[in-house]
C-alpha beads as a LAMMPS data file, in Angstrom:
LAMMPS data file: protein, C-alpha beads

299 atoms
298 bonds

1 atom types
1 bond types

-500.0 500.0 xlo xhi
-500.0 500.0 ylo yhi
-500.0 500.0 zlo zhi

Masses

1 110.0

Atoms # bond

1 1 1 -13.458 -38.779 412.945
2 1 1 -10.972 -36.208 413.677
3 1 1 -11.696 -32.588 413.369
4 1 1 -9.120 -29.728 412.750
5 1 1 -9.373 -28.284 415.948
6 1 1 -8.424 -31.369 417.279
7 1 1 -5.096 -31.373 415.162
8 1 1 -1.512 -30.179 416.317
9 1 1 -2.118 -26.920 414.468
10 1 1 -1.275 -23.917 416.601
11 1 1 -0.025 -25.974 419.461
12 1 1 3.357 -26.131 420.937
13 1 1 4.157 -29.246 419.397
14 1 1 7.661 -31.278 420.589
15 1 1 9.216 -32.770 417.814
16 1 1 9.526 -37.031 417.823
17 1 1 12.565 -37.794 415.974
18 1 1 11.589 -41.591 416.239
19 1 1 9.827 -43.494 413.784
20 1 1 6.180 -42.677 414.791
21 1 1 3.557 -43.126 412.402
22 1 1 1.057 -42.736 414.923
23 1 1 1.689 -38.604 414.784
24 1 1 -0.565 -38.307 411.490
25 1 1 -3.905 -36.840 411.608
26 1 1 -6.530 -37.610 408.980
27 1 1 -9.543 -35.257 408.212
28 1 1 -12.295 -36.893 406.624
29 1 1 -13.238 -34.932 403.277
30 1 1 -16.965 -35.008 403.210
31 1 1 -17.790 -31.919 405.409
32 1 1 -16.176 -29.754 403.605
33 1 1 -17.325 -31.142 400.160
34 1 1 -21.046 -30.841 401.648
35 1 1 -20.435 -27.809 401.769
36 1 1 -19.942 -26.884 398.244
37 1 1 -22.870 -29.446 396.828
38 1 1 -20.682 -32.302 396.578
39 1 1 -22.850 -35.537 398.251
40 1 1 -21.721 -38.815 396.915
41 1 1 -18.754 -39.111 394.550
42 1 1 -17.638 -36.459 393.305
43 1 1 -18.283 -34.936 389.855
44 1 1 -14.362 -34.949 389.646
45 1 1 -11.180 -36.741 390.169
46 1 1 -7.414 -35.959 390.614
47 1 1 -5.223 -35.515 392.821
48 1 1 -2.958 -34.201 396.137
49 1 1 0.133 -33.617 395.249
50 1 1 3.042 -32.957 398.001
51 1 1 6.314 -32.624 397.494
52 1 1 8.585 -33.109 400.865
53 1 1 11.762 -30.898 400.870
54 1 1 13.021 -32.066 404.318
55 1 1 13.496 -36.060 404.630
56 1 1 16.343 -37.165 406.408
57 1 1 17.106 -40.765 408.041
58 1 1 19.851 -42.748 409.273
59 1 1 20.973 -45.704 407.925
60 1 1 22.170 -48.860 409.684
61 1 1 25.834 -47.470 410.458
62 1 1 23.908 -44.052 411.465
63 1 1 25.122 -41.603 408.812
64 1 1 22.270 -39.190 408.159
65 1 1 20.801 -39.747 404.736
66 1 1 18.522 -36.751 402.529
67 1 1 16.386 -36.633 399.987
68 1 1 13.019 -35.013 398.340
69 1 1 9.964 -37.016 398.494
70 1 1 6.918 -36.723 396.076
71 1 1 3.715 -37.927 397.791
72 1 1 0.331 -38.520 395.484
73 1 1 -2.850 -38.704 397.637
74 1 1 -5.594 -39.294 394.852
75 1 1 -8.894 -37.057 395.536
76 1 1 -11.508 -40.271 395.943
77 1 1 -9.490 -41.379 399.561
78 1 1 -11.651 -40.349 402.364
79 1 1 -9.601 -38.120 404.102
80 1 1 -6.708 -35.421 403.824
81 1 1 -3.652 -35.581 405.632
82 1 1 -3.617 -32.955 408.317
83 1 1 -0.314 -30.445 407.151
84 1 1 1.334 -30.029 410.462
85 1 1 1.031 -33.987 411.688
86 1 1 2.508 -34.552 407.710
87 1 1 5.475 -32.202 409.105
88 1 1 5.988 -33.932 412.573
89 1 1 5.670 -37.405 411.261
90 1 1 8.358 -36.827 408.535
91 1 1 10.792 -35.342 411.033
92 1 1 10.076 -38.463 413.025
93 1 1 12.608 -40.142 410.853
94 1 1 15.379 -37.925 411.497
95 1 1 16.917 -40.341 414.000
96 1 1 15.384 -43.436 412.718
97 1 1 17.869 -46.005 411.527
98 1 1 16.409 -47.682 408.263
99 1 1 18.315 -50.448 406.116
100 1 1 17.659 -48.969 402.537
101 1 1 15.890 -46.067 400.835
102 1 1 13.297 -49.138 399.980
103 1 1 12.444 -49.897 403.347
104 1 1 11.794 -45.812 403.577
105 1 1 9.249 -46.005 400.929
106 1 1 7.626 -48.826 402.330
107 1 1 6.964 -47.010 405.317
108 1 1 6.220 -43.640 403.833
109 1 1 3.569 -45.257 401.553
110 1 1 2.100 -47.929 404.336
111 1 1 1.596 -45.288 406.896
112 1 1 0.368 -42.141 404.007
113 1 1 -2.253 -44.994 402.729
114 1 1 -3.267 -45.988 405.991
115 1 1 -4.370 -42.392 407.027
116 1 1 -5.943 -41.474 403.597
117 1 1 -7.932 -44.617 403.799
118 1 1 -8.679 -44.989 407.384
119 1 1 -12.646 -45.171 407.775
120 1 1 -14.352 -43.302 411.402
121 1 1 -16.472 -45.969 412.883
122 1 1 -20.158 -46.056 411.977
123 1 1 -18.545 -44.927 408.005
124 1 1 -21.297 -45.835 405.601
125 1 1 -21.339 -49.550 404.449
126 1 1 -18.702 -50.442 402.122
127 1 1 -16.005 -48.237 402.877
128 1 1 -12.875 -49.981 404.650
129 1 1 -9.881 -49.420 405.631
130 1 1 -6.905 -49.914 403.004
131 1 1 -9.331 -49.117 400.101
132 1 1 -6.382 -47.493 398.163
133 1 1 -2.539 -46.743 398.104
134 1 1 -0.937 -43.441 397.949
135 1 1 2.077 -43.090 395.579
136 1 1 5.336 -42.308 396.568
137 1 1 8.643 -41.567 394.953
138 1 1 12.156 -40.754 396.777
139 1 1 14.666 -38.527 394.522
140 1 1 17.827 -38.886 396.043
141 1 1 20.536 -36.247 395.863
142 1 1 22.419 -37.464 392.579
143 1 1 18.737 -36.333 390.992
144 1 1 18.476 -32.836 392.234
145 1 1 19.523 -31.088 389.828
146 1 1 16.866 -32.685 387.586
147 1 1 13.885 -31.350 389.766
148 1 1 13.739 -27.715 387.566
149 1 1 11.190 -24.687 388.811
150 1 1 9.282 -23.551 386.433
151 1 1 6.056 -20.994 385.753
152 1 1 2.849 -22.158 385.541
153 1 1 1.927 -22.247 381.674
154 1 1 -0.786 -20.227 380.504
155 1 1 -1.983 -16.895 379.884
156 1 1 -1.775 -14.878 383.239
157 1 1 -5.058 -12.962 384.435
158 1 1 -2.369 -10.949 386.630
159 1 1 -1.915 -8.593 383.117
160 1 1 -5.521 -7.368 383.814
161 1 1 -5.986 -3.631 385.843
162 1 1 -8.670 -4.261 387.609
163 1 1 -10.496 -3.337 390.841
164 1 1 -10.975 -5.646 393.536
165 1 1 -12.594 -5.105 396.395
166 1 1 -13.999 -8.371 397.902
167 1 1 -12.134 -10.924 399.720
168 1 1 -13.882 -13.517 400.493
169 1 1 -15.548 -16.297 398.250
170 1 1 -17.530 -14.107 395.733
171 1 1 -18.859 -17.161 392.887
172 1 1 -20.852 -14.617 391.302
173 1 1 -17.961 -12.790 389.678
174 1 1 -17.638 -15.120 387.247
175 1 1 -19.325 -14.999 384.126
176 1 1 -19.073 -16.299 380.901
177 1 1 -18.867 -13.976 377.167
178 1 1 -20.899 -17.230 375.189
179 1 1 -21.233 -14.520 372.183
180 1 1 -17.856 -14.956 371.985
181 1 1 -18.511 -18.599 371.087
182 1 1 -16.733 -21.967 372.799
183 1 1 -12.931 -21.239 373.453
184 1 1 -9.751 -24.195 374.969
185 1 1 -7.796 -21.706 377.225
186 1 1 -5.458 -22.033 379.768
187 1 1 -5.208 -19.206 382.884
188 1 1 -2.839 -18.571 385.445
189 1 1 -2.718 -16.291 388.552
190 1 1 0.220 -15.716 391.204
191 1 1 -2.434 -13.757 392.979
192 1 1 -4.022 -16.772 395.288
193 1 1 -3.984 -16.489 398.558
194 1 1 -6.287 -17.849 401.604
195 1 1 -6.134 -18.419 405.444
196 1 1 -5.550 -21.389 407.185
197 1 1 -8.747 -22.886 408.234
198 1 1 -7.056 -23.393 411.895
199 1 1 -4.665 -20.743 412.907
200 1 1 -5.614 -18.047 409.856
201 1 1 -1.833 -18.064 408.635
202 1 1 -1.391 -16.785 405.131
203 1 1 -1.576 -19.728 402.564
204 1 1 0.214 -18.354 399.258
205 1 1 -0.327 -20.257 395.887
206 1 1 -0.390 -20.060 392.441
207 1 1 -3.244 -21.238 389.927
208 1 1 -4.081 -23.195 386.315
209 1 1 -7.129 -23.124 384.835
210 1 1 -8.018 -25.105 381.902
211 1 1 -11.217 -25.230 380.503
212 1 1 -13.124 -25.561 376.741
213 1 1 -16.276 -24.333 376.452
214 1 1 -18.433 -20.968 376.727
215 1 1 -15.510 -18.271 376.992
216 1 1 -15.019 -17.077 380.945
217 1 1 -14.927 -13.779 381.500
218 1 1 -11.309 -12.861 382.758
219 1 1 -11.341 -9.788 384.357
220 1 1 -14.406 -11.510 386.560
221 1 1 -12.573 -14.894 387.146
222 1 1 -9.093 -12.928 388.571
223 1 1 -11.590 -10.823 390.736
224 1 1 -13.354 -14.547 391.664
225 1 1 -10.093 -15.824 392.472
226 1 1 -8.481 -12.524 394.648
227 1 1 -11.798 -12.967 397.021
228 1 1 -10.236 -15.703 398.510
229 1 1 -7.545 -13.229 399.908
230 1 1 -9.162 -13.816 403.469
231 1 1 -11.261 -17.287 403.036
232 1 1 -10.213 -19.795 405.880
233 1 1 -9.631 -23.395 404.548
234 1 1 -7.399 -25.823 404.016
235 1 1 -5.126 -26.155 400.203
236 1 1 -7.526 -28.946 398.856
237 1 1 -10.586 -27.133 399.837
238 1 1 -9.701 -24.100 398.522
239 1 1 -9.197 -25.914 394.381
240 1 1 -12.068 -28.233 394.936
241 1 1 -14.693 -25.032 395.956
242 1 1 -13.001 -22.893 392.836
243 1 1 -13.635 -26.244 390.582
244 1 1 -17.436 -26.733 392.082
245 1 1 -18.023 -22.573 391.447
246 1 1 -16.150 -22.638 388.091
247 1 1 -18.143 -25.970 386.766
248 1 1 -21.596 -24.369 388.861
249 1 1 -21.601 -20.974 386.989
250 1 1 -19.987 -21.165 383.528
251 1 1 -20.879 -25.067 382.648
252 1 1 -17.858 -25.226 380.734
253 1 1 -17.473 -28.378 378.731
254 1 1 -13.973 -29.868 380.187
255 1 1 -12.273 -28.304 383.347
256 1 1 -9.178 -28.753 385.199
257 1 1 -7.922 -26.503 387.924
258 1 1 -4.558 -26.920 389.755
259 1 1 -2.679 -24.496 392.218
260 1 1 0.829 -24.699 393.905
261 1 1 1.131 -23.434 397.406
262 1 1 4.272 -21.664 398.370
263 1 1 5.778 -24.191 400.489
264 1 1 5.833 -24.252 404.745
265 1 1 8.142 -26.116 407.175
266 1 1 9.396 -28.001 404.373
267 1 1 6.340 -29.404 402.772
268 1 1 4.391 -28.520 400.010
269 1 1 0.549 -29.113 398.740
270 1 1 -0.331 -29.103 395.201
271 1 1 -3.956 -29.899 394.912
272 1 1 -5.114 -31.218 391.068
273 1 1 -9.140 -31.867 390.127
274 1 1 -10.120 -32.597 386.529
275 1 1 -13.476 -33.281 385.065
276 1 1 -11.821 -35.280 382.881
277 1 1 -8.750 -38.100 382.091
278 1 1 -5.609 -36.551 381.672
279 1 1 -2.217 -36.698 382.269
280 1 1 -0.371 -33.776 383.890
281 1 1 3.485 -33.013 384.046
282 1 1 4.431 -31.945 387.663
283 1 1 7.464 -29.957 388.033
284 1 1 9.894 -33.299 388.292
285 1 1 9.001 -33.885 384.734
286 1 1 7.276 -36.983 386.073
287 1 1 3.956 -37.769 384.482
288 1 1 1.438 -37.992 386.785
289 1 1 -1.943 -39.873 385.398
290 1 1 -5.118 -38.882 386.849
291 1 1 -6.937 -41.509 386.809
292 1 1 -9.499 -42.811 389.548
293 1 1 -6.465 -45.307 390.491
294 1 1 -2.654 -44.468 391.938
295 1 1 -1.230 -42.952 389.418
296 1 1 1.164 -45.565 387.847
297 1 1 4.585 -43.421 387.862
298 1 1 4.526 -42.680 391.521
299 1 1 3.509 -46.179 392.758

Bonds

1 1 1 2
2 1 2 3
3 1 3 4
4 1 4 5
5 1 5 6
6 1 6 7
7 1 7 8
8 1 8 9
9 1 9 10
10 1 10 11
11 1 11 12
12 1 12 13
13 1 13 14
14 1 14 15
15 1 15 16
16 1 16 17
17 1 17 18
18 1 18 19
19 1 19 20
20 1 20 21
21 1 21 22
22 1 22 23
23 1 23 24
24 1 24 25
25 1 25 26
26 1 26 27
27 1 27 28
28 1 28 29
29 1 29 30
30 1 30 31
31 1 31 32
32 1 32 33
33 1 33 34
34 1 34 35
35 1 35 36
36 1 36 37
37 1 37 38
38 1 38 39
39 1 39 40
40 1 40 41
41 1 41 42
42 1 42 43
43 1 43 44
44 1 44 45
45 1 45 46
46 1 46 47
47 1 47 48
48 1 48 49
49 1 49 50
50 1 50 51
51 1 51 52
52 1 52 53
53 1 53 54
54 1 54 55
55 1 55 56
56 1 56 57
57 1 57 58
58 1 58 59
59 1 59 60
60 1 60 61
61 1 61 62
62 1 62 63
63 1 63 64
64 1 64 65
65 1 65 66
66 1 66 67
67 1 67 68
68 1 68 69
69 1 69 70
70 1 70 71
71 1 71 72
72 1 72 73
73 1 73 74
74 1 74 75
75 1 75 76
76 1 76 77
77 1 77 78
78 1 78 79
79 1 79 80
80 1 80 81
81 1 81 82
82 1 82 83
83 1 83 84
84 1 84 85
85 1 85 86
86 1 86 87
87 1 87 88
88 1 88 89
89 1 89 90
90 1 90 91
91 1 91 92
92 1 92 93
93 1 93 94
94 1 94 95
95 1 95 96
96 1 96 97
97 1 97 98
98 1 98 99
99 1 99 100
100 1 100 101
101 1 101 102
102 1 102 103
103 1 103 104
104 1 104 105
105 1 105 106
106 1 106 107
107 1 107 108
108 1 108 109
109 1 109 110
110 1 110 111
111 1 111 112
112 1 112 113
113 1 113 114
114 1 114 115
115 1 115 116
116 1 116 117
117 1 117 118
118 1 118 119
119 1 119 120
120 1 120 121
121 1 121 122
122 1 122 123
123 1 123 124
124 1 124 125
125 1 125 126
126 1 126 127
127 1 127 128
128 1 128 129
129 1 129 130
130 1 130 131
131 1 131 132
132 1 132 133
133 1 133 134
134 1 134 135
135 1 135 136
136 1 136 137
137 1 137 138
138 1 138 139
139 1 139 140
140 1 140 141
141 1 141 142
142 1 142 143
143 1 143 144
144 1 144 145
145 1 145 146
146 1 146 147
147 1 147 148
148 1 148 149
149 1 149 150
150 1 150 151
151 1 151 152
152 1 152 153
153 1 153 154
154 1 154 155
155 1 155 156
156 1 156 157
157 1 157 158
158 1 158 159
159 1 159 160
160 1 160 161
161 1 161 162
162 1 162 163
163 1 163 164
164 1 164 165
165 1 165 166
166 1 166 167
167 1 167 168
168 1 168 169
169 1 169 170
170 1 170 171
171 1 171 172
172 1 172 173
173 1 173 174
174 1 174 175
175 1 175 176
176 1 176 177
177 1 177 178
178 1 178 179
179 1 179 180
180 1 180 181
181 1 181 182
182 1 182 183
183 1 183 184
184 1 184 185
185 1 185 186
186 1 186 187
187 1 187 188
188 1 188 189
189 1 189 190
190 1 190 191
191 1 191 192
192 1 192 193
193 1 193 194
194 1 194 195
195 1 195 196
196 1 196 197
197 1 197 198
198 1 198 199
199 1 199 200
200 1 200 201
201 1 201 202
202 1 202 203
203 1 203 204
204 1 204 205
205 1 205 206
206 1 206 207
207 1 207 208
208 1 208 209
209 1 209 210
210 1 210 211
211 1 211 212
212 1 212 213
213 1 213 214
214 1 214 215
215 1 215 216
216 1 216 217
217 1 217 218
218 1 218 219
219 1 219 220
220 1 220 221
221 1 221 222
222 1 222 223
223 1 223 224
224 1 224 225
225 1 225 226
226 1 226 227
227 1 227 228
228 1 228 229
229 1 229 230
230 1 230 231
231 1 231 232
232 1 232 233
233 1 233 234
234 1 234 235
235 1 235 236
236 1 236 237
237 1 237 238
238 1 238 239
239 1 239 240
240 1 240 241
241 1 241 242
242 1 242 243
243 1 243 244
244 1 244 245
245 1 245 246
246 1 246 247
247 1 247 248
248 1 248 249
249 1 249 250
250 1 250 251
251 1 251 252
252 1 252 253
253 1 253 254
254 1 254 255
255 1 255 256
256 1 256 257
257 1 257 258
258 1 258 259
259 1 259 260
260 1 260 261
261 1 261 262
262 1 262 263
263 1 263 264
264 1 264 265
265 1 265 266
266 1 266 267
267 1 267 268
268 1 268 269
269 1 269 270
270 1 270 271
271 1 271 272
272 1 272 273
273 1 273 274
274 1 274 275
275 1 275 276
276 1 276 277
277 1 277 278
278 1 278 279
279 1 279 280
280 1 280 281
281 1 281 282
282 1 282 283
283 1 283 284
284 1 284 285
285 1 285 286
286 1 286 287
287 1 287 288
288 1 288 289
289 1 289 290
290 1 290 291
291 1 291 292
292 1 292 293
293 1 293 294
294 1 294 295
295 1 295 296
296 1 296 297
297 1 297 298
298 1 298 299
């Protein structure tokens, strides 16, 4: 299977701008999830969430055509979808001539599924190729004025005064106050930010965490999440190790975590994991179910 090093990341890259589906890059999950104590299915499910600010096609009489495209990779598909191949295979549409904004979809979600889903030869029994569908939905100009940007709710750790001083992956900053008995909270921070695992550029995000259970120290968890100020690794990564170190030291009872990454080159990644079923507004206002199926809105 491929590996990141492998990918188009911090390579001259020439942009296709025909119709080439062959340009995306899957990464299987499981190394990474090793990694953090995660060997079979995971104790979690949700979500990748992209939203694609730069689509353009032409259609039959070759008038360019835009629009925003919100792309749901659920977390159970074997691989992610490599950032930068995401970027070159969208702009490989920019020249493409396509009959309808259906037959776009059809494409987007054939090829998207076919990458999440594809299985490396010698993949342990059972697993094939097509296992599952990733959902897309196409909002066309008319609707952007509906797609609002809007602040994380929650109470924000970033109030606290605190001293940090590491930054890298630190899981024993966090603590829990259980005299305090079990607390339902909800925590932000604007105050995420890692490497990429490739070319160490700056990945900038913002975070939710929801939780009930034994009360989490705060001052500890914003410290937690600052240390990943210089941590190397890709969007999903990053949420999946906070969830495994949130759920691994303070055993809370319910637990959802959820960042938003400042977007680059057009293209967004908004990773979602949940101990739990739930259904989560995005910023459309679309309801996104996280389920372990496609979530029904965005099919």
């Amino acid at each position: 299977m491929n590996s990141p090093e492998q990918s188009q990341l911090g390579k001259s890259s020439s942009y296709v701008d025909q119709y080439d589906p062959t340009l995306l890059f899957p990464i299987v999950r499981s190394g990474k999830r090793q990694e953090i104590g995660i060997a079979g299915v995971p104790p979690f499910m949700g979500a990748d969430m992209w939203t694609a600010f730069e689509l353009s096609w032409l259609n039959l009489r070759g008038k360019p055509q835009v629009a925003l495209a919100h792309i749901t990779v659920p977390c159970e598909s074997p691989n992610i979808i490599e950032s930068k191949s995401f970027k070159l295979y969208l702009n490989s549409f920019n020249n493409t001539r396509l009959s309808d904004v259906e037959e776009l979809k059809r494409r987007l979600r054939g090829d998207l599924s076919e990458a999440a889903w594809r299985v490396a030869d010698g993949a342990a029994d059972g697993a094939a190729d097509g296992a599952g569908s990733v959902g897309v939905n196409i909002v066309l100009p008319d609707q952007f004025d509906r797609e609002p940007v809007h602040e994380l709710d929650g109470l924000s750790l970033d109030r606290l005064d605190i001293a940090c001083t590491r930054y890298t992956p630190a899981p024993e900053l966090l603590r829990t106050v259980p005299e305090d008995g079990p607390v339902s909270e909800v925590l932000t921070s604007n105050l995420l930010k890692s490497n990429c695992l490739v070319t160490g550029q700056p990945d900038w995000g913002s975070v939710q965490i929801r939780y009930s259970g034994a009360q989490i120290e705060h001052g500890g968890l914003l410290q937690y999440l600052v240390s990943f100020r210089n941590h190397n690794e890709f969007h999903e990564q990053c949420v999946e190790r906070i969830f495994m170190d949130i759920r691994t030291r303070c055993q809370p009872d319910k637990l959802s975590v959820y960042a938003r990454y400042t977007r680059r080159g057009g293209l967004d990644i908004n990773p979602f994991r949940t101990s739990h079923p739930q259904a989560r507004n995005d910023d459309a206002g679309q309801s996104v179910a996280v389920l372990r199926s496609v979530p029904q809105g965005l099919r």
